[in-house]
N, C-alpha and C positions, 0 to 999 in steps of 0.2 A: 590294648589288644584284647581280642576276646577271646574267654574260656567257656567251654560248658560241663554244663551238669552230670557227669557221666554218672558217678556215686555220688550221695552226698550224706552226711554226719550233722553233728548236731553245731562243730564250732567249722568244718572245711568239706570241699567238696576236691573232687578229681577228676581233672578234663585232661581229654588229650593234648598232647605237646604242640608247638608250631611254633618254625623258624623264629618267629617275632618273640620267641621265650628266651634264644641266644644272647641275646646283652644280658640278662639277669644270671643267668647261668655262667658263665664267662664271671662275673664279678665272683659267684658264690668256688667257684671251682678257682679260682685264684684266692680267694680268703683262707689263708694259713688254718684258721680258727675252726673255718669249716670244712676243707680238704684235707687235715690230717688226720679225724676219726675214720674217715674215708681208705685212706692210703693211698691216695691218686695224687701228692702232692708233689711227688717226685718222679712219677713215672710222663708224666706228658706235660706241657709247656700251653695251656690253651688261650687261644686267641680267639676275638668273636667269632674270625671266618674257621675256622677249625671246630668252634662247637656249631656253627650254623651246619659244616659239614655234618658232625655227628647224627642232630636234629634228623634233617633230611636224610640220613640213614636208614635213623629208627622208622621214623615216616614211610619212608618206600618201603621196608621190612617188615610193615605193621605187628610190631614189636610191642611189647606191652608198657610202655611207657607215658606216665600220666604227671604233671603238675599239681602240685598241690594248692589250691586256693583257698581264701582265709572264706568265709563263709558270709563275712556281715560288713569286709569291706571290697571284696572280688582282689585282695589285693593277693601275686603269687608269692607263696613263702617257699616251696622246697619243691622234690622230685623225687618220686619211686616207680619203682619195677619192679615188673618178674622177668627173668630172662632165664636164659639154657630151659626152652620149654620143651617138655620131652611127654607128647602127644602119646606115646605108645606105656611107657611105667606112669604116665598121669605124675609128672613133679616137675619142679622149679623152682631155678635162685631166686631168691629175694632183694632190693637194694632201698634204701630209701637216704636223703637230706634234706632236711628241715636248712634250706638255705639264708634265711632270714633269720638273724641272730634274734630280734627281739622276739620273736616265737618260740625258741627255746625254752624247755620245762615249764611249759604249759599245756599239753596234752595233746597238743596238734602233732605230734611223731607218731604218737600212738594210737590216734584216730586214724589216720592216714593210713599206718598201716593194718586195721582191722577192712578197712573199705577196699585196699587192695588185696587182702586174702577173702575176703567175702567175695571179690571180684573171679580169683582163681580159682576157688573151692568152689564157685554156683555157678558160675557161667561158663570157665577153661575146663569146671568139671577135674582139676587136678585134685591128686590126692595126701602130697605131702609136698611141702615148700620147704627151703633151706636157707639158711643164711650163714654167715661168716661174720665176725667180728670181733676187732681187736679186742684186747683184755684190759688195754688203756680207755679206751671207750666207757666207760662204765654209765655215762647216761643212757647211752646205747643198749647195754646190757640190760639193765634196771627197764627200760621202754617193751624190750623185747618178753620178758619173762612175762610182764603184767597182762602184756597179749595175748600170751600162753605157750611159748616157744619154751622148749624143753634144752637143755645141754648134750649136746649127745658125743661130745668130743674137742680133741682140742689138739692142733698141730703148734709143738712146742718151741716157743723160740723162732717163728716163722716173720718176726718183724723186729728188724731193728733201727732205731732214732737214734744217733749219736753213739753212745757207748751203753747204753740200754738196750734190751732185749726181750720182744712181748709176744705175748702167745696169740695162736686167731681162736677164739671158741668155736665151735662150729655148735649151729642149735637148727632143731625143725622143729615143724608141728601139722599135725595129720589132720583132715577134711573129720574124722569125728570127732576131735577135740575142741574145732570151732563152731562158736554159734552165730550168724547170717546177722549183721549188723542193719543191712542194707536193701539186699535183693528180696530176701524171706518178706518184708514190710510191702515192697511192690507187687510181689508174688499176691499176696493178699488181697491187697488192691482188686486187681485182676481176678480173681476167681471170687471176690466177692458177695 
């Protein structure tokens, strides 16, 4: 299947999504391992033709939704967003999965997601991004700080697994706290 170059980093790059990414997605959205830092593991049942609907969703909605590509073998590992984009206060949720277990804690979460807030802060022109995340999460956590996403709250007790009970953190980080990974380099280019 092919991806392209939309952003690209030093180990992955981010192309737009297309139908033919539903088989991969469908497997990572059914992996326990990978859908329950998420929390989507219980809320919806998906099928290939169920995420091919999503797909073509996003697609027709031209939604900000990009693949994550490894860089040096084109192979896909994961998938982030921005979504709830709200053009008029300049913000937006954040979402990302490192779908592909062997990528795990190696930096590619964390790449990925500087290239998609480089993507929102330089180009959507937004001004603060959000995210949510479980308290169980903690590579999650640990990925997000190093980015430079701040804590800014926390709704307690908003997840429970069995007879445990976990908080969501809620963390953002504002268009002057980040520095252009990506865009600023082409930007150069260009006026040269």
């Amino acid at each position: 299947m092919a991806h392209y170059k939309k952003l690209i980093g030093k180990k992955c790059y981010l192309s737009p999504c297309s139908i033919e990414d539903a088989e991969k997605w469908t497997e990572w959205d059914n992996d326990m391992e990978v859908a329950l830092p998420l929390g989507d593991e219980a809320y919806m049942l998906y099928s290939l033709d169920k995420e091919k609907e999503i797909i073509a969703d996003v697609i027709k909605k031209q939604d900000h939704v990009f693949v994550i590509i490894d860089l040096q073998t084109d192979t896909m590992i994961g998938h982030c967003a921005l979504f709830v984009v709200d053009r008029v206060d300049r913000k937006a949720m954040f979402g990302i999965s490192i779908g592909d277990k062997s990528y795990w804690n190696k930096g590619y979460g964390q790449e990925a997601t500087k290239l998609i807030l480089d993507y929102g802060f330089n180009l959507l022109n937004l001004n603060s991004i959000m995210l949510g995340v479980f308290s169980y999460n903690q590579r999650g956590v640990n990925c997000y700080k190093k980015v430079g996403f701040k804590e800014i709250g926390r709704r307690r007790q908003a997840r429970i697994i069995g007879d445990k009970k976990y908080d969501i953190i809620l963390m953002d980080i504002l268009a002057e706290e980040f520095e252009s990974v990506y865009v600023k380099k082409v930007m150069d280019k260009q006026s040269g």
